[in-house]
N, C-alpha and C positions, 0 to 999 in steps of 0.2 A: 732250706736253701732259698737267697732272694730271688728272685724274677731276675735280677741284673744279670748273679750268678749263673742263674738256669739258660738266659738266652748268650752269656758269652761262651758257657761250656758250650753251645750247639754249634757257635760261630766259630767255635777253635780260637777265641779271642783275636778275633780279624776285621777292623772295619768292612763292613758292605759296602762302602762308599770308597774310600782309600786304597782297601785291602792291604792297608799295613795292620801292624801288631797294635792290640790294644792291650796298656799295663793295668790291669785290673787290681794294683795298687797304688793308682795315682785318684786322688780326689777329684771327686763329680766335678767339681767347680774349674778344673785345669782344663783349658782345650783341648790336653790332649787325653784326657780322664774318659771312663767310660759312661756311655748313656745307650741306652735304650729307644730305639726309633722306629717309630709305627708309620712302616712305607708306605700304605695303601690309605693313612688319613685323607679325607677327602673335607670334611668338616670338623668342624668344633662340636664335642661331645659323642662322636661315634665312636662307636664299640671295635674294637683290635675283634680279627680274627685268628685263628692259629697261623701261622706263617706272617703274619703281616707286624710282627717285632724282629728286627732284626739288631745288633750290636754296632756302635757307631762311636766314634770319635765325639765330643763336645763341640768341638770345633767344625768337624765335617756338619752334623747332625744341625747347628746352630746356621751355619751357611747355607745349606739346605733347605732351613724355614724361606729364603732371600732368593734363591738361587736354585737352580734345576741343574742338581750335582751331572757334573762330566766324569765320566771312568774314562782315563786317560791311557792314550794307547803308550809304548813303550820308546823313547827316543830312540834306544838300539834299532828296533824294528823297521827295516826299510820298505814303508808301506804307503800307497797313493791314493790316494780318494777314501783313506781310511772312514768308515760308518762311524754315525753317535754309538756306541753301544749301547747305553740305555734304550735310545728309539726303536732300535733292532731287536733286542730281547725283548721288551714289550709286545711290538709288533707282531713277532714271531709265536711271542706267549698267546697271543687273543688270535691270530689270524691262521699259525701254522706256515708253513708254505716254504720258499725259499727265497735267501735275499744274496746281491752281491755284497760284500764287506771292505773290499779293498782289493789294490792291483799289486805287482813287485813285477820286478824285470827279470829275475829267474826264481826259479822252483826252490830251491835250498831256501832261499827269504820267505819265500811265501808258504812253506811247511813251517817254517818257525815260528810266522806270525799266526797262523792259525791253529798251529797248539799255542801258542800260549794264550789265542782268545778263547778256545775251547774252554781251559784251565779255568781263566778269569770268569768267565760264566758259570763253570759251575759251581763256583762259590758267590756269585753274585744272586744270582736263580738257579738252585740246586735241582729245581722240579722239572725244570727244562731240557730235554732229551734234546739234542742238535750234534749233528754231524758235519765234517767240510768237505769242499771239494776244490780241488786247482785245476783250474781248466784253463790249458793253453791257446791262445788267440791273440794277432795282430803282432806278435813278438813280445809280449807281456801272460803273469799267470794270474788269472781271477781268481781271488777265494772266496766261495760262497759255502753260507752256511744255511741247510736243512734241519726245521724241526722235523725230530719223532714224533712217539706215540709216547713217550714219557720212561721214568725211569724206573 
């Protein structure tokens, strides 16, 4: 089995970056073809550790060398002050703690948006145990999200 193979069976064939479908019979060389991308390179010539290959678009993975990928929140989702997600998972991953993520003007919005960032995380950072919470204040619902102890 290639490595390619091995890390898009783990991904469920899902960009990390996109989290759309990646056709693992489309040629390396198409955009939207798959590749192999080591999130935690920091330099030229260090070594991958386990977790640190994740499955990627060409095109995501190649804009990513340029650019500090945005995981894009949902335009359905009516959310205000929406977080970076990346800076937050990070964050959260090295610090623990709890952060707010975004505001909605009622409860039904704001349980929506916060599964479906839950979702989105744990296929972003699957090692990342976090929980939400909607706390009502000022006539608006905050969703903040709590890391665990892991999964």
């Amino acid at each position: 089995m290639s490595r390619l193979t091995e890390v898009g069976e783990r991904e469920n064939w899902r960009c990390w970056i996109c989290d759309r479908p990646v056709d693992e019979t489309i040629s390396s060389n198409d955009s939207r073809g798959p590749t192999i991308d080591n999130i935690n390179a920091a330099t030229k010539g260090s070594k991958s550790k386990a977790g640190d290959e994740r499955l990627a678009h060409l095109g995501c993975n190649t804009k990513r060398g340029a650019v500090k990928p945005v995981i894009p929140w949902p335009s359905e989702l009516i959310v205000a002050d929406q977080a970076v997600i990346l800076t937050t998972v990070e964050r959260l991953s090295r610090k623990g703690g709890r952060e707010v993520v975004g505001r909605c003007m009622d409860r039904k919005d704001a349980q929506e948006a916060a599964e479906w960032l839950l979702d989105r995380i744990s296929r972003l950072a699957p090692e990342l145990a976090l929980e939400f919470t909607i706390e009502q204040g000022g006539g608006q619902y905050m969703i903040a999200l709590t890391a665990g102890r892991g999964r």
